[in-house]
KEMI-327494 format. One line per 10 residues: number of its first residue (from 1); their letters; for each residue x, y, z of C-alpha. Coordinates in steps of 0.2 Angstrom, whole numbers. Layout:
% residues N
NUM	A	X Y Z  ...
% end
This chain:
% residues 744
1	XXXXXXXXXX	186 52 -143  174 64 -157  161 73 -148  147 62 -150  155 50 -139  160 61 -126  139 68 -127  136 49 -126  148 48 -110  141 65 -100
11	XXXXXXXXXX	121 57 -101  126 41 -96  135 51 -79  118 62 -79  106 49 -78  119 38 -65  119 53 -57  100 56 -56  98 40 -50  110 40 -37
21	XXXXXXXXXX	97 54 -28  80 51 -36  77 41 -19  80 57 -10  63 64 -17  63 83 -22  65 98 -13  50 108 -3  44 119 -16  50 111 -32
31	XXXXXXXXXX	35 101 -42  32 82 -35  31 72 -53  13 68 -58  5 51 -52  1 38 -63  -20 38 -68  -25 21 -67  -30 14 -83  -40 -3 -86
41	XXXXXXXXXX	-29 -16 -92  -33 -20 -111  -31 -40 -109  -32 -51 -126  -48 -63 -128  -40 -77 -124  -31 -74 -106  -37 -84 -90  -49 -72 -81  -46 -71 -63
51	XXXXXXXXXX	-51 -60 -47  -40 -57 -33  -40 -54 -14  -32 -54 0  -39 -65 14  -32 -73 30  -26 -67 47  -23 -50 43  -14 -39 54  -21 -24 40
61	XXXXXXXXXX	-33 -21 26  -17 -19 14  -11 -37 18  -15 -55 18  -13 -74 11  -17 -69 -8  -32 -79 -14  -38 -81 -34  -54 -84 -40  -55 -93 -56
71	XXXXXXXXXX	-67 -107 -63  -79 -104 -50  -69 -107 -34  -57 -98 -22  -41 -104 -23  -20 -100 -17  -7 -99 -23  9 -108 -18  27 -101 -13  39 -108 -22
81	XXXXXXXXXX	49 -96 -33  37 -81 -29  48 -63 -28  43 -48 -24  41 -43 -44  24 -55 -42  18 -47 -26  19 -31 -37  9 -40 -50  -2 -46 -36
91	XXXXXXXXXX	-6 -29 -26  -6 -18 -42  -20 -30 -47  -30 -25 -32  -26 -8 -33  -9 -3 -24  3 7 -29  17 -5 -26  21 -23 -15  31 -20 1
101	XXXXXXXXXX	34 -37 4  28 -56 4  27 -69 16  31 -90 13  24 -101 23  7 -98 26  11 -84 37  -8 -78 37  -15 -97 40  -18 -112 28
111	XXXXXXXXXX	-30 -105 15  -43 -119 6  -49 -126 -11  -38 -127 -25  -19 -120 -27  -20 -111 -42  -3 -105 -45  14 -112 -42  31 -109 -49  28 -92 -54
121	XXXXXXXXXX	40 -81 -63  33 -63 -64  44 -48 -72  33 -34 -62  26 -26 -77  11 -41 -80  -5 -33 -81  -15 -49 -71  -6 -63 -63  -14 -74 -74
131	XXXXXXXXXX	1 -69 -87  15 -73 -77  23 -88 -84  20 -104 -72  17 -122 -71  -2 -118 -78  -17 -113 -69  -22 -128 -57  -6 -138 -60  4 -139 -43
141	XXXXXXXXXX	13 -150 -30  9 -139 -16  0 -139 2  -8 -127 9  7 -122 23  14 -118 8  2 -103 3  12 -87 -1  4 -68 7  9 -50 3
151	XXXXXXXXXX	11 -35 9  5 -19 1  7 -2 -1  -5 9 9  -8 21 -6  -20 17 -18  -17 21 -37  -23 35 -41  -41 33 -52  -41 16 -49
161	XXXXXXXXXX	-56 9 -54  -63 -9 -49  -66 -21 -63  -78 -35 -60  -75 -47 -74  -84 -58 -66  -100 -52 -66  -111 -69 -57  -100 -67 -42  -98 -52 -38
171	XXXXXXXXXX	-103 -56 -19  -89 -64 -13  -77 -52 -18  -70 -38 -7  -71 -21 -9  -58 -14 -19  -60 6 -21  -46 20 -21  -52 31 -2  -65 29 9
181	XXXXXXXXXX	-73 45 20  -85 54 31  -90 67 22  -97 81 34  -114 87 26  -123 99 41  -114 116 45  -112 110 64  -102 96 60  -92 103 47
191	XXXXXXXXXX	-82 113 59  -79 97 74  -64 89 76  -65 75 73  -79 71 58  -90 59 65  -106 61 55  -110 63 37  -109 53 21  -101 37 20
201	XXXXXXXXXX	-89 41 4  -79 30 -7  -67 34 -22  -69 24 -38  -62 28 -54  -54 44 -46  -73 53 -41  -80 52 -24  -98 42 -25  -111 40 -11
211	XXXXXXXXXX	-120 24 -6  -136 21 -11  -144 16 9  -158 2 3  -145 -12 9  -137 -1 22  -137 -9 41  -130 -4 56  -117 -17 55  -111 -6 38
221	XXXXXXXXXX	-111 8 51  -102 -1 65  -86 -6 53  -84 13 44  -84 21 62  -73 9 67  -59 11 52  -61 29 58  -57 26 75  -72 27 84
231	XXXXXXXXXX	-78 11 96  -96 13 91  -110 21 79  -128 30 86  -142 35 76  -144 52 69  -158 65 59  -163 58 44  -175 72 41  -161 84 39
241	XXXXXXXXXX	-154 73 28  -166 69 17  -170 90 16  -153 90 10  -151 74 -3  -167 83 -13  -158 100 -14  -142 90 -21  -142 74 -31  -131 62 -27
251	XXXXXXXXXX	-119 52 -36  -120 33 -32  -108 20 -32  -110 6 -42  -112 -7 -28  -119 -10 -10  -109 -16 5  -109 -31 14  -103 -33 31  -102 -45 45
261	XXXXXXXXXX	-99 -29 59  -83 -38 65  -72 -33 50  -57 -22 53  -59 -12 36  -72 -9 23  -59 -17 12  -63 -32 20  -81 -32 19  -90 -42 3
271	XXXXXXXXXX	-97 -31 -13  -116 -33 -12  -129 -31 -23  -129 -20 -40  -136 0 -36  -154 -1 -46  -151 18 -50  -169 28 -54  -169 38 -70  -171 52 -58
281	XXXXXXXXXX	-153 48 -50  -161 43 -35  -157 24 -28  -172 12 -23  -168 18 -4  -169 35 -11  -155 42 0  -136 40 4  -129 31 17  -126 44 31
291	XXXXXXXXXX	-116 38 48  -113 45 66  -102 40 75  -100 40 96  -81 46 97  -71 40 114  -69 51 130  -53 57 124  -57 63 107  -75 69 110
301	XXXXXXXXXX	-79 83 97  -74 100 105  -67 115 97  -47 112 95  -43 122 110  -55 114 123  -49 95 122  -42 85 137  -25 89 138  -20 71 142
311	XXXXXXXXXX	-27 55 137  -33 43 151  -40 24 152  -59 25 149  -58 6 158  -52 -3 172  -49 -19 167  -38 -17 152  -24 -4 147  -10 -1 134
321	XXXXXXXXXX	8 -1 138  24 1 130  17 11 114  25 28 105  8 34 101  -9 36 109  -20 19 104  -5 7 102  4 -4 116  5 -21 125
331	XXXXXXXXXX	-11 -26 133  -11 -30 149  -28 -35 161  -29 -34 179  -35 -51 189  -34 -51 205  -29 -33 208  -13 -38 198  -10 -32 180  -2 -46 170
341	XXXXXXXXXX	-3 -47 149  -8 -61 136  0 -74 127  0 -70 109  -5 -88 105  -22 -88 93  -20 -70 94  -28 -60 77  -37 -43 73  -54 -50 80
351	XXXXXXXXXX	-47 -51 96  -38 -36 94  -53 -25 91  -60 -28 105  -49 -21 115  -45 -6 106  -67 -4 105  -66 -8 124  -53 7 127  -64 21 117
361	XXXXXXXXXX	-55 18 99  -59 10 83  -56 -8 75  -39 -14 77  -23 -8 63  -13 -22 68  -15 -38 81  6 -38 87  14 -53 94  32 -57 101
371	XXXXXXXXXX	32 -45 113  35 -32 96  28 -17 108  40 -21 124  40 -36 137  29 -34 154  32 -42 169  23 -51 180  9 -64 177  3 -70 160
381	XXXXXXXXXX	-16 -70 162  -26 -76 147  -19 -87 134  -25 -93 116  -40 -80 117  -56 -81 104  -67 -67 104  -82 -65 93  -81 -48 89  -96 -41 100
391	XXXXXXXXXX	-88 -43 115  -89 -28 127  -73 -33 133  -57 -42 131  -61 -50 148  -78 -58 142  -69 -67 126  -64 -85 129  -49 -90 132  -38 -108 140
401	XXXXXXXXXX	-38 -106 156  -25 -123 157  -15 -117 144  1 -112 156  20 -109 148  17 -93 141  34 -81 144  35 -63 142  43 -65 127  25 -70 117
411	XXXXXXXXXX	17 -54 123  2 -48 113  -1 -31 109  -12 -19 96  -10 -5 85  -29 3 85  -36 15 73  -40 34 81  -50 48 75  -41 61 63
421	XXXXXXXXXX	-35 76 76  -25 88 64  -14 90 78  0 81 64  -1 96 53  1 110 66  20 106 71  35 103 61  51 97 61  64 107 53
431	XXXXXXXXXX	84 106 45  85 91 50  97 78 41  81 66 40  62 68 43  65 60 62  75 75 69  77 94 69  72 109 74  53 110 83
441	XXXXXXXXXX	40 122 74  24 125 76  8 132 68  1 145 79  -13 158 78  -7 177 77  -14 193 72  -29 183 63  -17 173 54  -8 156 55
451	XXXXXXXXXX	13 157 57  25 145 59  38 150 75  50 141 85  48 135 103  59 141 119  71 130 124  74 136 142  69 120 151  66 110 136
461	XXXXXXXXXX	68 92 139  64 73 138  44 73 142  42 89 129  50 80 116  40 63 120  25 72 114  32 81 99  38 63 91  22 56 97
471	XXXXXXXXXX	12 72 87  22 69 72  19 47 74  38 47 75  38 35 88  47 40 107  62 52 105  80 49 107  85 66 112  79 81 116
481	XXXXXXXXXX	91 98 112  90 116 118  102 122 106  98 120 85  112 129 78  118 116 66  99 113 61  95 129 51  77 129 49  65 140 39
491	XXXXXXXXXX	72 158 42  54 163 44  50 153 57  65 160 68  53 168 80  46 159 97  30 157 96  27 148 110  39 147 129  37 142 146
501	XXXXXXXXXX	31 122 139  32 108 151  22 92 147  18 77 160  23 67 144  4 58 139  -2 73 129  -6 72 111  -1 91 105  12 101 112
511	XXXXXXXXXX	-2 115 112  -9 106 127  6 105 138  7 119 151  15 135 143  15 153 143  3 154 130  3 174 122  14 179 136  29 175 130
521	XXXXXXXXXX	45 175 139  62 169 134  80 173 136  89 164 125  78 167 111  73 158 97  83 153 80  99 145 82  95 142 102  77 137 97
531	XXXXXXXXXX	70 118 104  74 103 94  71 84 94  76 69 86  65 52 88  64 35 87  54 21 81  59 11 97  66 13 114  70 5 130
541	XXXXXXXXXX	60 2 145  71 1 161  62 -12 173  67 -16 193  65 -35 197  59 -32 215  61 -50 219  81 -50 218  78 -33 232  66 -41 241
551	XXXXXXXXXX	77 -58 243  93 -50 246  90 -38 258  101 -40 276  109 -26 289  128 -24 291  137 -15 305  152 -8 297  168 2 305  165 19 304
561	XXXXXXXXXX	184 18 297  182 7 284  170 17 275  181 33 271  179 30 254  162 27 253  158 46 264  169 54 253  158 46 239  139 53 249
571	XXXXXXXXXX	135 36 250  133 38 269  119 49 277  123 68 280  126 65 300  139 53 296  150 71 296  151 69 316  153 52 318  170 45 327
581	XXXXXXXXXX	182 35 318  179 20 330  159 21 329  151 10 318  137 12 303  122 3 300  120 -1 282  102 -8 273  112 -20 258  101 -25 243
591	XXXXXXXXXX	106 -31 225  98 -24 211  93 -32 194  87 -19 181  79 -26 165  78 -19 148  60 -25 144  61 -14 128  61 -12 108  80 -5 109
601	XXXXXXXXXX	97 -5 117  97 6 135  114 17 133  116 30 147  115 48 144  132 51 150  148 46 138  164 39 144  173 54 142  162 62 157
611	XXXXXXXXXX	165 46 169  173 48 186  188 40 192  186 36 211  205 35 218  196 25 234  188 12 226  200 10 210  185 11 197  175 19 187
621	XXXXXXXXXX	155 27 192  146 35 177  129 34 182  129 29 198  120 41 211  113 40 230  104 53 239  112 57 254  95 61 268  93 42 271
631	XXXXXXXXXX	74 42 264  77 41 247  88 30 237  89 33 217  99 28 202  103 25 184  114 8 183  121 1 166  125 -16 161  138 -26 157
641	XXXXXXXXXX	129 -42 146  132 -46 130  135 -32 118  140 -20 133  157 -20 145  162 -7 158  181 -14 158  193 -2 153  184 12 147  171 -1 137
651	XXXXXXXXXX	155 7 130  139 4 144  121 -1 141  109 -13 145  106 -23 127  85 -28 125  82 -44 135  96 -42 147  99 -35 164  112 -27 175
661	XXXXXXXXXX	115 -32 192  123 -23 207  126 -34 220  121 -33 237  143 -34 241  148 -18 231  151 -3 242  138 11 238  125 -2 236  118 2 251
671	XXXXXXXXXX	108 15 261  113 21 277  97 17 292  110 19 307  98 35 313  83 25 307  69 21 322  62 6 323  46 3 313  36 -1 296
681	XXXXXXXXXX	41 9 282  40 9 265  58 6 255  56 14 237  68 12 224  66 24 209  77 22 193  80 38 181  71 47 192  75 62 182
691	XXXXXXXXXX	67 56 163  86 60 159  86 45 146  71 40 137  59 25 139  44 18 131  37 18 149  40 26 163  26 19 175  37 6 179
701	XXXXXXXXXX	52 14 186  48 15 205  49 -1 215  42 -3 232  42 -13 246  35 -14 264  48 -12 277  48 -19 296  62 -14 305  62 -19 324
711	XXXXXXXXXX	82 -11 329  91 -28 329  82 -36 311  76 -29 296  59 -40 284  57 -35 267  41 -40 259  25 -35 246  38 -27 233  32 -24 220
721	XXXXXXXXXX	35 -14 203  26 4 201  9 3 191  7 -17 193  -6 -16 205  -23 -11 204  -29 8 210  -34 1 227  -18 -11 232  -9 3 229
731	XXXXXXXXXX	-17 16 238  -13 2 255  3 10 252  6 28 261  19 39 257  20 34 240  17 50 231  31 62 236  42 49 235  48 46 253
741	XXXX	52 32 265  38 35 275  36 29 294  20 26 299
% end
């Protein structure tokens, strides 16, 4: 082989070899390649001249049934042989850097008019989807259920720029720019976290432009607060501004803006009239567009050490459940001082928004459907719900109060915008073999600087790292560690920083957890022993049915003989000890049926190799545990359905859907009430009472029940699981916060 073919050989293995890890991105601190400027596309005379949207039931502003305008009228375009190289063709059209995916089908409802494409064969590299070879513009055998939709990337390309080739109907299309922002103009607003007044802001052709306000109404307002996670707008100073606008001159955008008030998006608003642009550079209104926004409870502007430290429901009557993040979750309502959920049916962003309005964020990211964030239990109130968009609350939208059917498996949830906090850019995680783990560091304030530092792990557990995944929008965590060694992270962040943290799990930064603040104190020091976490998109939600306890509950009188191995096992109360061979035990039996009502498999924290082997009863117990007082009974149970087995050593968990039962008739499954005077009380089961393995939801891990016990007969009745009743039913409850069996 001569050299040249041996050069020929070695960049052939280079560039393979490039390839192999140019998905991998570069290294922190090496130059990220330059992005690709937008450039207008340089079309020849005779090529069909279309304009593109994306239209529909949109879960986001980047999404939707794709719709062509050409001749005059809005039109489709069908699914048959549409890949994902003419989605790319389609959303670098509108300005995206890329398509994600597309949808057959009309998954974003039947569109109308004409079906303007079919059949097309796009490489990728089109400049317009008028070039992609097909059957010919209008030519099709199509319905409408066959309408294709895309999904695009959220990054805009850099510079794009819209083009309006056609000029006479330029008010029906939607706005297409590259960013949107407020733009804090006043010194006292410049320094709030969040930004909720200043200048409405849009990027085109890669500058940021204000809008002339001539056409400006408050509905304008009411759908930029909303994109920027705020439920509502208020008015503001215009003589300040307009001080301001004459000391500066504005650069106006080409167009004004068009909206409804109910739209999710700017993007999804209609362009408006041409700017009439003085020769002064002033518009006909004379001044930019200038919005305030009214921030909810929980974000309200405050300097960054002075917010709430935990987020709380600003209503009553509807709450989010099941979400990683603060503004996402199942919804569920309360009727009848009993919280149930909504049937996904009819279910879109307008409905959506009004939740996430009523609940102090913005317009909705996302309407969910198909119990995505997690199942609930109990009833299914509303179904097939219509909202106009004004509502001030989900409860006042219509909805089929016949409609019945409905299972928890068609659950409705949202995803809502929320203000900007910063909080993502003051923690890190770091040596990690991907972005979702690693060790914890934060950004902290010393000496008059900002430095990076690592976190105490001396009692470092589930709940702290809850809130460092949920900081990050990392989803739940999977596992929390107080030892990193096999993560080395940034040398120079070896030093703690911050010790002493412990969360109640709802906070939005780990800053405002209790810790020791400057005061730092911490054995085991930082580095290698420093906090660490890895997280998860998903995670299981462990759910009691209180039903199975409350219709299986009976009293046993049982030998005190036959229960040697059940006292060597501390499943009998502690004065058992003094009992005589001959006396006998009264035992409370109930079966248990827990449910994973979760996004992802429930596997115990404990492995296989730290089970016990009881010689008495012949089998295995990883997880099972009982108090022994007699008050308070509390365990962690695994299941044997589907992909899981406990025989022979088999690998435990509760798969999503299922449940695990422990019958009534398994020793241990009891609790000892031979000491127990007769009475009311209130019977509480609590599953892992200890946050030893993470869920998407822990309200939900206490059952109880009332508890009649007159000596001879015991009555089980009311159960119910923990946070699906309102405030006041459950407050009839005594006893219930320190977790006791209480006798009244």
């Amino acid at each position: 082989m001569t050299a040249a073919h041996i050069l020929l050989v070695l960049l052939a293995l280079l560039q393979l070899t490039c390839g192999q890890y140019e998905h991998l991105g570069y290294p922190p601190g090496y130059p990220e390649p330059e992005q690709e400027q937008y450039t207008p596309p340089q079309l020849a005379p005779d090529t069909p001249r279309i304009q593109l949207r994306l239209a529909g039931d949109k879960r986001k502003h980047n999404e939707g049934r794709v719709e062509v305008f050409y001749n005059g009228e809005w039109g489709t375009v069908c699914d048959d042989d549409f890949n994902i190289h003419s989605a790319q063709v389609v959303c670098r059209e509108l300005g995206y850097l890329e398509a994600v995916s597309w949808s057959p089908s009309s998954k974003y409802g039947k569109g109308e008019g004409p079906i303007w494409f079919d059949n097309l064969h796009c490489t990728g590299k089109e400049k317009t989807l008028a070039l992609c070879p097909s059957n010919g513009i209008g030519v099709s055998d199509c319905k409408h259920s066959e309408d294709v939709g895309v999904v695009c990337s959220d990054r805009r390309i850099p510079g794009f720029k819209f083009v309006n080739t056609l000029p006479n109907h330029v008010e029906n299309m939607d706005i297409q720019v590259e960013d949107v922002r407020i733009r804090a103009i006043l010194s006292s607003y410049r320094k709030r976290i969040p930004v909720t007044e200043g200048y409405v802001e849009v990027k085109d052709g890669g500058k940021w432009k204000q809008i002339c306000s001539s056409d400006w109404t408050e509905l304008n307002s009411r759908v930029i607060c909303g994109m920027f996670g705020f439920p509502g707008e208020r008015k503001y100073n215009a003589r300040v501004y307009k001080m301001f606008a004459r000391r500066r001159k504005p650069s106006y955008w080409d167009f004004s803006v068009n909206c409804t008030g109910t739209e999710a998006h700017l993007s999804s608003c209609k362009l408006g009239q041409v700017t009439s642009v003085k020769s002064n550079g002033t518009c006909s209104g004379g001044l930019p567009v200038v919005v305030s926004c009214v921030p909810g409870r929980a974000f309200a502007p405050t300097p960054m050490t002075g917010f709430r430290k935990a987020f709380r429901q600003e209503q009553p009557l509807v709450r989010l459940r099941g979400g990683a993040i603060v503004g996402e979750g199942r919804v569920e309502v309360l009727k009848n001082g009993e919280w149930g959920t909504i049937c996904d049916d009819n279910w879109n962003l307008l409905s959506a928004t009004v939740v996430c309005r009523e609940l102090g964020f913005g317009t909705a990211k996302e309407a969910l459907s198909g119990g995505r964030l997690g199942q609930g239990m109990g009833p299914v109130h509303m179904n097939e719900v219509q909202c106009s968009g004004f509502e001030k609350s989900i409860t006042e939208c219509y909805f089929n109060k016949e409609s019945l059917g409905c299972s928890h498996e068609e659950d409705a949830a949202v995803r809502c915008n929320v203000p900007a906090m910063g909080f993502q850019e003051r923690l890190r995680l770091s040596g990690g073999r991907n972005p979702y783990e690693g060790r914890v560091e934060v950004l902290v304030e010393r000496n008059g600087s900002l430095v990076w530092g690592t976190v105490c792990s001396e009692g470092w557990g589930t709940m702290e790292a809850m809130v460092v995944c949920r900081q990050l929008g990392l989803g739940f965590a999977s596992s929390a560690f107080q030892e990193t060694w096999y993560w080395p992270g940034e040398v120079s962040a070896d030093g703690v920083v911050m010790s002493g943290v412990r969360c109640s799990g709802t906070e939005m930064s780990l800053s405002h957890c209790l810790h020791h603040g400057d005061h730092l104190t911490c054995n085991k020091g930082g580095g290698r022993n420093a906090a660490g976490v890895s997280c998860s998109e998903t995670a299981p939600d462990l759910v009691l049915n209180p039903q199975v306890v409350e219709q299986t509950t009976y009293m046993e009188d049982r030998p005190m003989f036959m229960l040697q191995c059940a006292y060597e096992e501390n499943c009998l109360s502690s004065t058992s000890s003094q009992a005589p061979a001959n006396s006998y035990r009264r035992l409370l039996r109930f079966s248990s049926q827990i449910h994973n009502n979760g996004q992802s498999d429930f596997r115990p924290k404990a492995g296989r190799h730290s089970w016990v082997w009881h010689d008495c009863h012949r089998s295995v117990s990883p997880l099972h545990h009982m108090l022994d007082n007699g008050h308070v009974f509390a365990f962690v149970l695994a299941g044997i359905e589907k992909v899981y087995e406990c025989a022979n050593f088999g690998e435990q968990g509760i798969t999503v859907g299922c449940w695990d039962t422990y019958r009534h008739d398994i020793d241990c499954q009891w609790i000892d009430i031979t000491e127990l005077k007769p009475g009311d009380y209130i019977f509480q089961i609590v599953i892992n009472p200890n946050y030893e393995v993470p869920e998407s939801d822990y309200t939900n891990n206490i059952m109880k029940c009332r508890c009649r016990y007159d000596g001879h007969r015991v009555w089980m009745y009311s159960c119910h699981n923990g946070g699906s009743l309102s405030t006041e039913t459950e407050q009839t409850f005594p006893g219930l916060l320190n977790n006791q069996v209480t006798h009244r």
